[in-house]
N, C-alpha and C positions, 0 to 999 in steps of 0.2 A: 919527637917520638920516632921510633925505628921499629920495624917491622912491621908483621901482619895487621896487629891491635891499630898501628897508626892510619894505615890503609882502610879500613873498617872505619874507623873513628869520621875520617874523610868523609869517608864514601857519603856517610849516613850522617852529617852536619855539615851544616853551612854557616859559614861568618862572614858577617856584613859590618863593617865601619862605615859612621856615618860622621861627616864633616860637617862644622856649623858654621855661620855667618862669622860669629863672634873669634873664631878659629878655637875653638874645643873640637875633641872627637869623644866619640863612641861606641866601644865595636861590641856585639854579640854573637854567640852561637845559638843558631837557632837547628831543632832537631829533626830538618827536611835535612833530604837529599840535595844538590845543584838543580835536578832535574822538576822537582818537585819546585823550586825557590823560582825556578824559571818560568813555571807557570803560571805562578801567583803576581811576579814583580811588575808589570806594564799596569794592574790596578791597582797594587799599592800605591807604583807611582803618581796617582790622579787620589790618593785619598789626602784629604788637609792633615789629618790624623794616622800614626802607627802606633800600633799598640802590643808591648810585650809582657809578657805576663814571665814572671821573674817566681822562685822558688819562695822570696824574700819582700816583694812587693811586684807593682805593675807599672810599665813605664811608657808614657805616652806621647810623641815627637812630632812636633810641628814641621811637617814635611818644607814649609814656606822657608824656614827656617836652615834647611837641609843643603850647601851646596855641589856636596859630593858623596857618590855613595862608593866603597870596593868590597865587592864580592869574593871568598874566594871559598873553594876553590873555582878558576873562571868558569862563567857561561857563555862555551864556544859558540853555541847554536843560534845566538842573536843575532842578526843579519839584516841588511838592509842600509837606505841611506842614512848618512852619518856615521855608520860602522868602520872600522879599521879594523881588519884581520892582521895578524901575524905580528902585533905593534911591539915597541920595549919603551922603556921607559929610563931617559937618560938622568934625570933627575929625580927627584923624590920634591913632592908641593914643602916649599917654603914660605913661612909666614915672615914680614915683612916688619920687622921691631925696631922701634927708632928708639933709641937711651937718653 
């Protein structure tokens, strides 16, 4: 998307993918802000349970189950140990297929 509409769009959603054990993914847009996603996320991340309620049904994720989550757009404000500001990413997560 280009222009204002996509800007907007941003602003005012957040998507999150979620990686599993099994290597499937997941992603949603959920209709906070970054700012709003940021507040919430350090107790999600302690519930066993997420729960997303979909137009179409509701969808419920065994966090145990979870081993990566990506945010975006980022949440620069996270800080502390563990953190890495300013990071890139040389590769992209590959799973590991033997034929």
């Amino acid at each position: 998307m280009k222009g204002s509409f996509a800007k907007y769009t941003q602003e005012m959603n957040t998507e999150i993918t979620f990686y599993y054990i099994d290597g499937n993914t997941e992603s949603f847009s959920l209709p906070v802000n970054v700012q709003q996603f940021q507040a919430q996320l350090q107790e999600l991340l302690k519930q066993p349970w997420i729960t997303f309620h979909l137009m179409d049904e509701t969808v419920c994720i065994c966090t145990e189950k979870v081993i990566k989550i990506e945010i975006k757009p980022p949440i620069n404000k996270i800080q502390g140990e563990g953190v890495f500001t300013n990071s890139q990413r040389i590769t992209a997560l590959q799973r590991n297929v033997n034929r």
